[in-house]
N, C-alpha and C positions, 0 to 999 in steps of 0.2 A: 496567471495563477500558478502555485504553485502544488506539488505532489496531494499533499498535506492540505492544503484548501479543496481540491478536488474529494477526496475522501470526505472530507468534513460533509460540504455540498451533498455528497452521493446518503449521506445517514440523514439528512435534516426530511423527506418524504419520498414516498412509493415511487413517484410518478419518478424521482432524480435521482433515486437508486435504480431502476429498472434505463431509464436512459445513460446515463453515466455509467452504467456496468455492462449494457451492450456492446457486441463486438465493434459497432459502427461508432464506437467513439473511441476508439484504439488513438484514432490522431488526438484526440484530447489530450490524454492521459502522457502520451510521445512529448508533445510539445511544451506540458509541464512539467513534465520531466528534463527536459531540454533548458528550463530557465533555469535550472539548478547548476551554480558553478562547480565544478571538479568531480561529479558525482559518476561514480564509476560504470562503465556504459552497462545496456541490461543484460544480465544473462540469458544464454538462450534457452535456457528448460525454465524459464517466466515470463509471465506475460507482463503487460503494464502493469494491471491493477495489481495482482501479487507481489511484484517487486516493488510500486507504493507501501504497499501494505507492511513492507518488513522493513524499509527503508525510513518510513516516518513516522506509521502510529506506531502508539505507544501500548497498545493493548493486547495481555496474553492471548495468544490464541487458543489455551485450552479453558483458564477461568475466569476472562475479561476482565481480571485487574491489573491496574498500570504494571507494566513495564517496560526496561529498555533493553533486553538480554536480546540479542537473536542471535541465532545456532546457524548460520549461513549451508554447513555440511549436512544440514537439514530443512533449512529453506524454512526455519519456523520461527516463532519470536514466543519468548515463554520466561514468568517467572521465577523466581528462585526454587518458592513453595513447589510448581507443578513439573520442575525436572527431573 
């Protein structure tokens, strides 16, 4: 799988958000991240799921509508409207 599948996965119920966002699937989240050709390795002030999160959803993190901006010098991802 890949980043982007994993996130999907982790919103679809409780039980696969609460598993998939625990610390003990870190190797999950590494290893699909890993299927990803050229993808520039993780930074260290992020974890998996956070550097998924800005790497391939698409969605504001202040008013969860699409987008594709992210502010990397702030580690956030945010649309036009809410910067």
């Amino acid at each position: 799988l890949r980043p982007l599948d994993i996130l999907r996965l982790s919103r679809t119920s409780r039980d696969l958000h609460d598993l998939l966002t625990s610390r003990s699937s870190e190797h999950v989240w590494r290893n699909a991240r890993l299927n990803v050709e050229g993808l520039p390795p993780l930074p260290t002030d992020l974890n998996e799921i956070q550097y998924a999160k800005l790497m391939f959803d698409t969605i504001c993190q202040v008013c969860a509508t699409h987008c594709y901006s992210v502010f990397w010098d702030c580690r956030v991802r945010c649309c036009k409207k809410c910067v």
